[in-house]
C-alpha positions as CSV (number, residue, x, y, z in Angstrom):
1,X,0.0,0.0,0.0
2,X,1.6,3.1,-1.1
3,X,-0.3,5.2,1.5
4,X,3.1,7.8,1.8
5,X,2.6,8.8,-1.6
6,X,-0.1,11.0,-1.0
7,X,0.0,14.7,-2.6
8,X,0.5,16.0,0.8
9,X,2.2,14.8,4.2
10,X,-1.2,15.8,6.4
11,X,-3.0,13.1,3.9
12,X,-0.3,10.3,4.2
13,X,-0.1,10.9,7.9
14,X,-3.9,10.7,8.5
15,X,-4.1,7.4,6.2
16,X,-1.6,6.3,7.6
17,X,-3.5,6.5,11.4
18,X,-6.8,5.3,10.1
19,X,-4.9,1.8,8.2
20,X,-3.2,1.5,12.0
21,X,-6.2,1.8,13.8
22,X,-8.2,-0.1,11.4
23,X,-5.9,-3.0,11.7
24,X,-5.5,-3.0,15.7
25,X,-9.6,-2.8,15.5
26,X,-9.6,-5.8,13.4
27,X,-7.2,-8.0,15.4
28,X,-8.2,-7.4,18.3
29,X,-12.2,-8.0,17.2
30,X,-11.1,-11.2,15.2
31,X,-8.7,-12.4,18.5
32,X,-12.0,-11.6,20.7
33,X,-14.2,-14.1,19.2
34,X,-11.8,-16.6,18.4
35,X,-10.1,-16.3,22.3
36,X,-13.2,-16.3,23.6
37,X,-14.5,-19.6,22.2
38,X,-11.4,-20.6,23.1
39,X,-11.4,-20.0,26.4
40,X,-14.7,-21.0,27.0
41,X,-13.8,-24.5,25.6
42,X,-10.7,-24.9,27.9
43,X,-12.9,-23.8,31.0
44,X,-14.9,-26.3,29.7
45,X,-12.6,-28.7,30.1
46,X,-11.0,-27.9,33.0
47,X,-14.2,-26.8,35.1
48,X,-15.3,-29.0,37.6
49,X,-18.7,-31.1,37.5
50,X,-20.5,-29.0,40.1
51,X,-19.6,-25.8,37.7
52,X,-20.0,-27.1,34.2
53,X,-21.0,-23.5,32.4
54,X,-20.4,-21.5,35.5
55,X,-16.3,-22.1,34.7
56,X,-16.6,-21.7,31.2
57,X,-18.3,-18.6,31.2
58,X,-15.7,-17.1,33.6
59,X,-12.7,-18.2,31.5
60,X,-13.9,-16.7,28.9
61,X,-14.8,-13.0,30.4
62,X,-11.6,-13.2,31.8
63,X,-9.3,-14.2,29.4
64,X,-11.1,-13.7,26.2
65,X,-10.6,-9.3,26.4
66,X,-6.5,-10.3,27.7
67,X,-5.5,-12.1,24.8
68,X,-7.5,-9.8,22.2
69,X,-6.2,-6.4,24.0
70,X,-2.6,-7.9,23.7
71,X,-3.5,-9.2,20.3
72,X,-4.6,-5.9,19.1
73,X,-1.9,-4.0,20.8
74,X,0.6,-5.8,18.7
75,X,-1.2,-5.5,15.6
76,X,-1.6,-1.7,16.3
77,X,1.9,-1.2,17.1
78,X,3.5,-3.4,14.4
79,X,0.8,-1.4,11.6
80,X,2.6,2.2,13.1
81,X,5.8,0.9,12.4
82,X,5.4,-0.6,8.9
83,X,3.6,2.8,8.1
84,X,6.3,5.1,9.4
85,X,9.1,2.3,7.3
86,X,7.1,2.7,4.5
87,X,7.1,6.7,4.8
88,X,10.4,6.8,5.5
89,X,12.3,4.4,3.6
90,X,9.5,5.3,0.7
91,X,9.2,1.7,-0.3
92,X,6.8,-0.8,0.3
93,X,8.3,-4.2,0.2
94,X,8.8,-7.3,2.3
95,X,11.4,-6.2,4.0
96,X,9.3,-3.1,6.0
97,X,6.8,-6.5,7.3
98,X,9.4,-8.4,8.4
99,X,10.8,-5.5,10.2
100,X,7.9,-4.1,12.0
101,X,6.6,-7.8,13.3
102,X,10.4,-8.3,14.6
103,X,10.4,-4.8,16.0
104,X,6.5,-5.2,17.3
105,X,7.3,-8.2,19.4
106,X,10.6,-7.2,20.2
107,X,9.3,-4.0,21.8
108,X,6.3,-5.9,23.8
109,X,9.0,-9.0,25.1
110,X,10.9,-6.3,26.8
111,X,10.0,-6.5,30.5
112,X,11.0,-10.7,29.9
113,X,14.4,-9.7,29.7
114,X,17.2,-8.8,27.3
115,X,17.9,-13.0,26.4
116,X,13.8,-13.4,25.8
117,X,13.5,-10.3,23.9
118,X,16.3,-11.1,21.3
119,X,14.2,-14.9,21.6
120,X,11.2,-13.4,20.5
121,X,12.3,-10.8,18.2
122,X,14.3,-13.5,16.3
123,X,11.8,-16.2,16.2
124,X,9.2,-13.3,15.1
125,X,11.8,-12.0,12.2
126,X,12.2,-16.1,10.9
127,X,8.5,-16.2,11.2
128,X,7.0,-13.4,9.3
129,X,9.9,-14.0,6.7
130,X,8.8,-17.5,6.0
131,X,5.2,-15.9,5.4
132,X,6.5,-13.3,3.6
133,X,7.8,-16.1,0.6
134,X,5.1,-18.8,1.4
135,X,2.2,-16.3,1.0
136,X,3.0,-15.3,-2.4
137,X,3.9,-19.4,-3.2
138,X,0.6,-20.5,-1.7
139,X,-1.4,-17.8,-3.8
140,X,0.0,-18.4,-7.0
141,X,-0.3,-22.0,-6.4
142,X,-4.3,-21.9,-5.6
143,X,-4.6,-19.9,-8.5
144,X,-3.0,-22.5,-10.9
145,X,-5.1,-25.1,-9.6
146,X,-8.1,-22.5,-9.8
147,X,-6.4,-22.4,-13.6
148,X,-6.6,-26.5,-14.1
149,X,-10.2,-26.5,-12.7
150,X,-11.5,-24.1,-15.2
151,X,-10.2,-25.6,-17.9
152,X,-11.2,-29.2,-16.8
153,X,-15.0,-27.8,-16.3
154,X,-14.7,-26.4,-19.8
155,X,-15.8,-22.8,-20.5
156,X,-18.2,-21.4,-18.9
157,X,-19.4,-18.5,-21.3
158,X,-19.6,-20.1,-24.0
159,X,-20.6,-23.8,-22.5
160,X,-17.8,-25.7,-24.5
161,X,-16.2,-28.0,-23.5
């Protein structure tokens, strides 16, 4: 997204805080549901027989908002700094995605300690690098198959075979 290209720097800079708060909205409604169904199936689990939905429901109000706060925050965080590589480096390649995941988690693993920061920040730079190739892979490869079905099926405007 080429959002720093924008005739003027007050335009880039205000599309550049609605993408970021759009994205930190997204994650942390997406990580909401999902934690919270997730939650509520490990306090099923875990709950004893006298409290059966009485556990699950508490695992989930209690956990479900955690995870998606700390799921948005890092979504949030590593949107501003992709934006701001993007603006300054005025590129938009892989490189400013792997960077601003690696600098996301690096910057919210801090209070672990220097050794699980540089844990996390690594393991966060080797991850969103192998997304970063596989992505691109994956899509052109569901589009050839998308490719081999259409022309098994025949065509479909003209109804030949």
């Amino acid at each position: 997204m080429a959002l720093y290209r924008s005739k003027t720097p007050e335009i880039a800079l205000q599309q550049c805080l609605e993408e970021t708060a759009r994205d930190a909205g997204m994650a942390f409604k997406y990580t909401l549901v999902g934690g919270s169904i997730f939650h509520f199936f490990n306090g099923l689990c875990r709950s004893p027989n006298g409290a059966r939905l009485a556990g699950p429901w508490h695992a989930m109000g209690v956990n479900g908002p955690r995870v998606a706060g700390k799921c948005g925050a890092w979504f949030g965080i590593s949107a501003a700094i992709d934006n701001a590589l993007g603006y300054g480096r005025q590129k938009d390649d892989h490189w400013n995605h792997i960077a601003s995941s690696t600098i996301a988690t690096g910057l919210l693993s801090m209070h672990r300690g220097i050794g699980a920061t540089a844990r996390f920040a690594s393991l966060a730079a080797v991850l969103s690098a192998v997304m970063e190739v596989c992505l691109p892979l994956l899509s052109k490869y569901s589009a050839e198959l998308d490719d081999r079905k259409g022309k098994k099926d025949g065509c479909a405007k003209c109804s030949k075979p």
